[in-house]
KEFI-714724 format. One record per residue (C-alpha): x, y, z; residue number from 1; residue in one letter. Coordinates in Angstrom, 3 decimals. Layout:
BEGIN
<r c1="X" c2="Y" c3="Z" num="NUM" residu="a"/>
...
***
This chain:
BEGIN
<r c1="-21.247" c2="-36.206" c3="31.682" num="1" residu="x"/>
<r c1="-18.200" c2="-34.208" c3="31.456" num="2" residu="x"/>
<r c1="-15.823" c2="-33.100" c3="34.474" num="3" residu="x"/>
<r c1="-13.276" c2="-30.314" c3="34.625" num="4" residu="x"/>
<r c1="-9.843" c2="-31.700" c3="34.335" num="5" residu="x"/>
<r c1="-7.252" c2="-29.561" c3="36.278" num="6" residu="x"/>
<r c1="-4.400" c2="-31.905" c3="35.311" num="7" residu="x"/>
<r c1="-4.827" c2="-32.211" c3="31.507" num="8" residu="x"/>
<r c1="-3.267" c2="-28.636" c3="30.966" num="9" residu="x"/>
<r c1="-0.819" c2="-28.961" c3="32.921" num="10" residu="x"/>
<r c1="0.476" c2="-25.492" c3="32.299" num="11" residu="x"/>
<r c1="3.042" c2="-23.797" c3="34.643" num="12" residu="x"/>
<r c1="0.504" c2="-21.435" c3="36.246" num="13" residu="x"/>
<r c1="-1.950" c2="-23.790" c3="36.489" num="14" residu="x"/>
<r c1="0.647" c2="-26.395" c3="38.251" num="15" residu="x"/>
<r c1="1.007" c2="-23.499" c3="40.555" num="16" residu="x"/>
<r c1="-2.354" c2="-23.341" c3="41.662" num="17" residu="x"/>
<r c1="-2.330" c2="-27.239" c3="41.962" num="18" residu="x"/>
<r c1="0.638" c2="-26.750" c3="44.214" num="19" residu="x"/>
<r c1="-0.773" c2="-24.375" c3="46.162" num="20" residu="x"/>
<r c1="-4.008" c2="-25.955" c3="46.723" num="21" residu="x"/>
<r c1="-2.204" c2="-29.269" c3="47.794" num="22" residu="x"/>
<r c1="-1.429" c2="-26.804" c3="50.841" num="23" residu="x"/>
<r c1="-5.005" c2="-25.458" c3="51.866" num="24" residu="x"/>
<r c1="-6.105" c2="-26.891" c3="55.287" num="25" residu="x"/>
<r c1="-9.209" c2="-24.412" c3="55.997" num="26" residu="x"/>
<r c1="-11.530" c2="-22.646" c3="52.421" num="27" residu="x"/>
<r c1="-13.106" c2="-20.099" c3="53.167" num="28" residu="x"/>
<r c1="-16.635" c2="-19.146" c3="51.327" num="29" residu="x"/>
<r c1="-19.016" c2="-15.667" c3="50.769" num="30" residu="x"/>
<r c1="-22.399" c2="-16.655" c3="50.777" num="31" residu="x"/>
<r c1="-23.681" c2="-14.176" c3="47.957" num="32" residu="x"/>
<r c1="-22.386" c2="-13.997" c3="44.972" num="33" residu="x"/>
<r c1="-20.137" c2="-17.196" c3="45.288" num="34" residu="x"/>
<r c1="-22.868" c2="-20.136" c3="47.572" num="35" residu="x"/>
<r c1="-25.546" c2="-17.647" c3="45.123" num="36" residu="x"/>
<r c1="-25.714" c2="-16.339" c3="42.209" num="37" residu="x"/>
<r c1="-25.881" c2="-12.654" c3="44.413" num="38" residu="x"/>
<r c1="-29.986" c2="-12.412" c3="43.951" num="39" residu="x"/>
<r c1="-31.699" c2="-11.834" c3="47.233" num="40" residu="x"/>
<r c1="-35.689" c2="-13.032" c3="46.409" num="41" residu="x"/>
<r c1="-38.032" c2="-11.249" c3="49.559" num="42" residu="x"/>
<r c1="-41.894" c2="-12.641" c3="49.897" num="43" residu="x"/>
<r c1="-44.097" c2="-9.641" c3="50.620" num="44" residu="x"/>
<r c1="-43.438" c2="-10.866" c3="54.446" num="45" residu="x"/>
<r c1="-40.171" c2="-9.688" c3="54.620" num="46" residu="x"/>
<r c1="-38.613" c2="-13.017" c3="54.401" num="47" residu="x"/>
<r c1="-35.543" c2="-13.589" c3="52.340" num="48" residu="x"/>
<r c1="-34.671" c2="-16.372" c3="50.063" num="49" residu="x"/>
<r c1="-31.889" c2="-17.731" c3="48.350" num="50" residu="x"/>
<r c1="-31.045" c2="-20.362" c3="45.885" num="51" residu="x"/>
<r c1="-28.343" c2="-22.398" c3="46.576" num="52" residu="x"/>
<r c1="-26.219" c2="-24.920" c3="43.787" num="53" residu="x"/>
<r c1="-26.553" c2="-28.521" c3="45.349" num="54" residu="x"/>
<r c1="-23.383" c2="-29.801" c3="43.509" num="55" residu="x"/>
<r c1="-21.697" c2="-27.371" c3="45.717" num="56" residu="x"/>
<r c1="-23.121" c2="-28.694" c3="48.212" num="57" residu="x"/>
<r c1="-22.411" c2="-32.184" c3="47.362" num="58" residu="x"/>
<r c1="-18.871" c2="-30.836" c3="45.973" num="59" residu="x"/>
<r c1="-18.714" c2="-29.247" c3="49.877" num="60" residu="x"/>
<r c1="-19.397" c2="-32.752" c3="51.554" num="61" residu="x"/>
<r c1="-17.026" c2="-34.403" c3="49.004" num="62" residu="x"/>
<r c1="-14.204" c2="-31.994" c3="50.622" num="63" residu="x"/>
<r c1="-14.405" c2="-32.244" c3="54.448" num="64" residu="x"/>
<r c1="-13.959" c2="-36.405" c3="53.823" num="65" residu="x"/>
<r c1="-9.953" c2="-35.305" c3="53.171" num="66" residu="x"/>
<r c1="-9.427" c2="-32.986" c3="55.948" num="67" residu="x"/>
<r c1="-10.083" c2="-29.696" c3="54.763" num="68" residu="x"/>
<r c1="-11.917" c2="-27.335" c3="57.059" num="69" residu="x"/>
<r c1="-15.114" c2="-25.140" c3="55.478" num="70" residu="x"/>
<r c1="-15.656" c2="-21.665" c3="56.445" num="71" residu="x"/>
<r c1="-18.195" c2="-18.944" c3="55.930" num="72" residu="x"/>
<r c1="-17.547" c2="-15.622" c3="56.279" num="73" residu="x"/>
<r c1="-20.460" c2="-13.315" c3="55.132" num="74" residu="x"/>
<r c1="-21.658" c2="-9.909" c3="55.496" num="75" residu="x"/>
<r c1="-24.994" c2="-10.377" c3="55.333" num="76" residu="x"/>
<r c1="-27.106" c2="-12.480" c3="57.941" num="77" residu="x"/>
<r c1="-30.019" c2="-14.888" c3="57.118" num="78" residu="x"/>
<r c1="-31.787" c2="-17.679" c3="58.644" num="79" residu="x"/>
<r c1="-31.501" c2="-19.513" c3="55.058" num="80" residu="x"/>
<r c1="-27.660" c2="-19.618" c3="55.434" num="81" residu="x"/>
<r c1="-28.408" c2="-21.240" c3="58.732" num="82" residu="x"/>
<r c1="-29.996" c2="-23.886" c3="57.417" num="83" residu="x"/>
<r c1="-27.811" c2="-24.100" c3="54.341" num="84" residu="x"/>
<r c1="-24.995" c2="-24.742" c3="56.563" num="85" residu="x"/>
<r c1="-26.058" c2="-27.023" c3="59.019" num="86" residu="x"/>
<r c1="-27.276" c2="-29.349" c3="56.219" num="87" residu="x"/>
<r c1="-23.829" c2="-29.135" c3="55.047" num="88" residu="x"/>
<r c1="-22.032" c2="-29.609" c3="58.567" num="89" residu="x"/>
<r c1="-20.482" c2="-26.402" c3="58.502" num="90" residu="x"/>
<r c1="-19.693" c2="-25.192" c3="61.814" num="91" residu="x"/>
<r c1="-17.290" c2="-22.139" c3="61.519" num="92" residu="x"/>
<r c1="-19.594" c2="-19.813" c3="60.134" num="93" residu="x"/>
<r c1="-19.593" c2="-15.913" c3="61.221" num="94" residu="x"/>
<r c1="-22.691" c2="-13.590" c3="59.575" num="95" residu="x"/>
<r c1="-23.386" c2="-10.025" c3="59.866" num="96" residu="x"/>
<r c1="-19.034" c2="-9.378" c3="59.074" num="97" residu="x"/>
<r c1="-19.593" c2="-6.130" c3="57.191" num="98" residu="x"/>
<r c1="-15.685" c2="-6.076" c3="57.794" num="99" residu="x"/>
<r c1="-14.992" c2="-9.812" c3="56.933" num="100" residu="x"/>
<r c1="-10.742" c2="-9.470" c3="58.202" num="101" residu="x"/>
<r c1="-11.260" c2="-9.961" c3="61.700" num="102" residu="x"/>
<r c1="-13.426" c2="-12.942" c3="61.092" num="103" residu="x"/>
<r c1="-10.864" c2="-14.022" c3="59.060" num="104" residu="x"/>
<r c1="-8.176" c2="-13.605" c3="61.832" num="105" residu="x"/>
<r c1="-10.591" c2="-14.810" c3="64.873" num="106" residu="x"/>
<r c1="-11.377" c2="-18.658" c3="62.125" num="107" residu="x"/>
<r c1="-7.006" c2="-19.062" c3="61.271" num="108" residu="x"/>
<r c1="-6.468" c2="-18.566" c3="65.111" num="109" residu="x"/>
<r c1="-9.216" c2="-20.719" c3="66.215" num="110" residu="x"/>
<r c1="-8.343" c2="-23.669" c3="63.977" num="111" residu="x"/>
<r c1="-4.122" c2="-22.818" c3="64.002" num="112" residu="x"/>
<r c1="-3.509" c2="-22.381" c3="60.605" num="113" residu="x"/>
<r c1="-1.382" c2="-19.952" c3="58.820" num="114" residu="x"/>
<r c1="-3.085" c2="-17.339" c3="56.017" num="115" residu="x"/>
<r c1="-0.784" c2="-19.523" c3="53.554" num="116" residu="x"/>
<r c1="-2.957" c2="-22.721" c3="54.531" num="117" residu="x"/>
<r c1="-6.238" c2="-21.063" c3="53.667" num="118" residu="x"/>
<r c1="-8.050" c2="-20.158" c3="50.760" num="119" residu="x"/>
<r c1="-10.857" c2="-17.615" c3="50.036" num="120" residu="x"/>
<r c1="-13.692" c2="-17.752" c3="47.504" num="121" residu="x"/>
<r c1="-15.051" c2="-14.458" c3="47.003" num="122" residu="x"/>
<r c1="-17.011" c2="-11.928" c3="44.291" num="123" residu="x"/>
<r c1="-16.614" c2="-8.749" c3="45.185" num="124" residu="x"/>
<r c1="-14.270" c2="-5.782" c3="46.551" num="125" residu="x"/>
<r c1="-15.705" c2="-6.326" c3="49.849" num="126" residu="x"/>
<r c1="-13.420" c2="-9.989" c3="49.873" num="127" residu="x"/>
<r c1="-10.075" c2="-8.599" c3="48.981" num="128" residu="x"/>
<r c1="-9.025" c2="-7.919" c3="52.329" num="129" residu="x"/>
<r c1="-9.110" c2="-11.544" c3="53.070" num="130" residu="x"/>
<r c1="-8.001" c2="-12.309" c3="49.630" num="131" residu="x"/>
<r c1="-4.502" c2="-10.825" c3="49.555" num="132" residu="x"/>
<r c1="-3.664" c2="-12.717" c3="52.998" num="133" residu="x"/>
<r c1="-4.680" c2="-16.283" c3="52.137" num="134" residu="x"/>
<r c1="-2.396" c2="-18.839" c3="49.798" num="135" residu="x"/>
<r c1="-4.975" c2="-18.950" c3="47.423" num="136" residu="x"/>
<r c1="-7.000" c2="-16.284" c3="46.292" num="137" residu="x"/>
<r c1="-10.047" c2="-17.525" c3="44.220" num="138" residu="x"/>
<r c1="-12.916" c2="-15.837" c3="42.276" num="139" residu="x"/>
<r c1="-15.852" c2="-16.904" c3="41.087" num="140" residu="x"/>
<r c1="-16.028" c2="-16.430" c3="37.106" num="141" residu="x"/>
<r c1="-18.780" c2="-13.793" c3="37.270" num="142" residu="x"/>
<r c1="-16.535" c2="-12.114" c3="39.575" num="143" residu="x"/>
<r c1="-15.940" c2="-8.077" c3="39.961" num="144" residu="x"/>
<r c1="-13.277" c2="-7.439" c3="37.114" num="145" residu="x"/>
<r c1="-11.069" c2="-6.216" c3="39.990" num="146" residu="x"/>
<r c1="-11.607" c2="-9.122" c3="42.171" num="147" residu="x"/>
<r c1="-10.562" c2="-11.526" c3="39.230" num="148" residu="x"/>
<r c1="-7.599" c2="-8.907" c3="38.623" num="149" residu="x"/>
<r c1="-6.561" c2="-10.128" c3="42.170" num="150" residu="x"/>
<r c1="-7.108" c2="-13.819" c3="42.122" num="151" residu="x"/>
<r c1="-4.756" c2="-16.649" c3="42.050" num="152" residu="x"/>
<r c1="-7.771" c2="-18.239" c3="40.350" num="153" residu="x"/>
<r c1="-10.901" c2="-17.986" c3="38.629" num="154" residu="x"/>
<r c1="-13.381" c2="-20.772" c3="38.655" num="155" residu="x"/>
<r c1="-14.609" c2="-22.122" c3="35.720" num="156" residu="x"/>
<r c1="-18.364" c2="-21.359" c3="36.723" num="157" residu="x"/>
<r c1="-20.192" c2="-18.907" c3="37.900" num="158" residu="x"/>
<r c1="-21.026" c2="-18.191" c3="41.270" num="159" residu="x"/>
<r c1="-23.802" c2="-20.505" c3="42.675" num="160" residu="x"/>
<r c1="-24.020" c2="-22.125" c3="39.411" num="161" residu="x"/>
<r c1="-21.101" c2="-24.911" c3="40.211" num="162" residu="x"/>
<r c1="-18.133" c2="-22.394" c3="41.490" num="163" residu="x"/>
<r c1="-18.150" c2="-24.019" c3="45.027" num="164" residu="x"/>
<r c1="-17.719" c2="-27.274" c3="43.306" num="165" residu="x"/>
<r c1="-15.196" c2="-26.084" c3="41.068" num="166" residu="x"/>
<r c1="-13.281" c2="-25.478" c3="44.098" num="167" residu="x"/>
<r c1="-13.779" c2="-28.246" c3="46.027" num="168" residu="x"/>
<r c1="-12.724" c2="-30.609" c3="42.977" num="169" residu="x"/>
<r c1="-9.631" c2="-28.233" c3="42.515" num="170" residu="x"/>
<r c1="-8.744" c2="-29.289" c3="46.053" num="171" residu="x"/>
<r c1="-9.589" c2="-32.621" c3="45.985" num="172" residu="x"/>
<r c1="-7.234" c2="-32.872" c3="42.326" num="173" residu="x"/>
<r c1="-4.482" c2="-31.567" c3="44.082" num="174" residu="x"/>
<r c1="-4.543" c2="-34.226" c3="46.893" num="175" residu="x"/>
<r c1="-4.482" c2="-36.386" c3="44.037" num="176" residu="x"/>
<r c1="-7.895" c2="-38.208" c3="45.067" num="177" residu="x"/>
<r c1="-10.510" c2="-36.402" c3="42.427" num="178" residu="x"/>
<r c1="-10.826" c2="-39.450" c3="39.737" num="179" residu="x"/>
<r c1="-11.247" c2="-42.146" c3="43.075" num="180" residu="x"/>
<r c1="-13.650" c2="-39.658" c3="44.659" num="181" residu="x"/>
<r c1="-15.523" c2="-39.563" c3="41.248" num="182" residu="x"/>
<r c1="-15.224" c2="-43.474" c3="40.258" num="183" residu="x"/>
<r c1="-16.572" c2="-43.935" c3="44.005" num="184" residu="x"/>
<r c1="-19.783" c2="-43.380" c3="42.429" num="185" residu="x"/>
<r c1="-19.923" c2="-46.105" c3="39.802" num="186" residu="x"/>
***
């Protein structure tokens, strides 16, 4: 089993994005696209499906034991994110934000951070508002071009194919706690 190593390139950029992630108190997540791999499935009912990653979700649960808060901010609204997110223990969650920014500002607010303490996982143009206010900007790897153009980071996968957990290990590294949170398991 491999797992991505943030610190064995230690190349000035990337020490910058170590540095700022050492700062992030609340990430902030899109549901489709970045949670998904963007497909919406509907049964001839009308109901919608989606397929979530479950290292993210492990990757998720891995994160909130070192203080970080998880957000969702998504335009779209679903009973599947519902449940997705209360398996998870998400609580700050906001659905149906066609305009995602004054979610954005209602969550930082709420929980007294600063945009520089927050960091936003998006996939599309719809997420750069909230991306050029947080302290890190991240994109998934299957990303818009433009999106990626505008991102402190790019994950190494795709989105709902291991992005979320890309993130969370990113975070995790910077704390300096990823190889003990991995070993844990041995």
């Amino acid at each position: 089993m491999t797992t991505i190593s943030f610190t064995g390139h230690k190349t000035d950029i990337m020490q910058d994005i170590i540095e700022k992630a050492a700062n992030i108190k609340l990430v902030i997540f899109d549901v489709d696209g970045v949670l998904t791999d963007g497909s919406l499935f509907y049964g001839d009912d009308g109901q919608e499906y989606k397929a979530f990653n479950s290292r993210d979700g492990h990757g998720i649960k891995m994160l909130k034991k070192y203080d970080v808060e998880i957000g969702i901010i998504t335009g779209r609204t679903s009973q599947v994110v519902e449940h997705r997110v209360r398996n998870l223990g998400i609580t700050h969650v906001y659905q149906g934000q066609l305009d995602k920014l004054p979610a954005f500002e209602e969550l930082i607010a709420r929980l007294d951070v600063n945009p520089e303490q927050c960091a936003y996982v998006g996939d599309d143009v719809v997420d750069l508002p909230i991306m050029s206010r947080v302290g890190l900007a991240i994109a998934v790897q299957d990303a818009h071009p433009f999106v990626k153009k505008h991102a402190h980071w790019i994950t190494p996968s795709g989105g709902g194919r291991g992005a979320a957990r890309d993130v969370c290990e990113l975070l995790i590294e910077a704390r300096g706690k990823l190889e003990q949170e991995l070993e844990s398991y041995l």
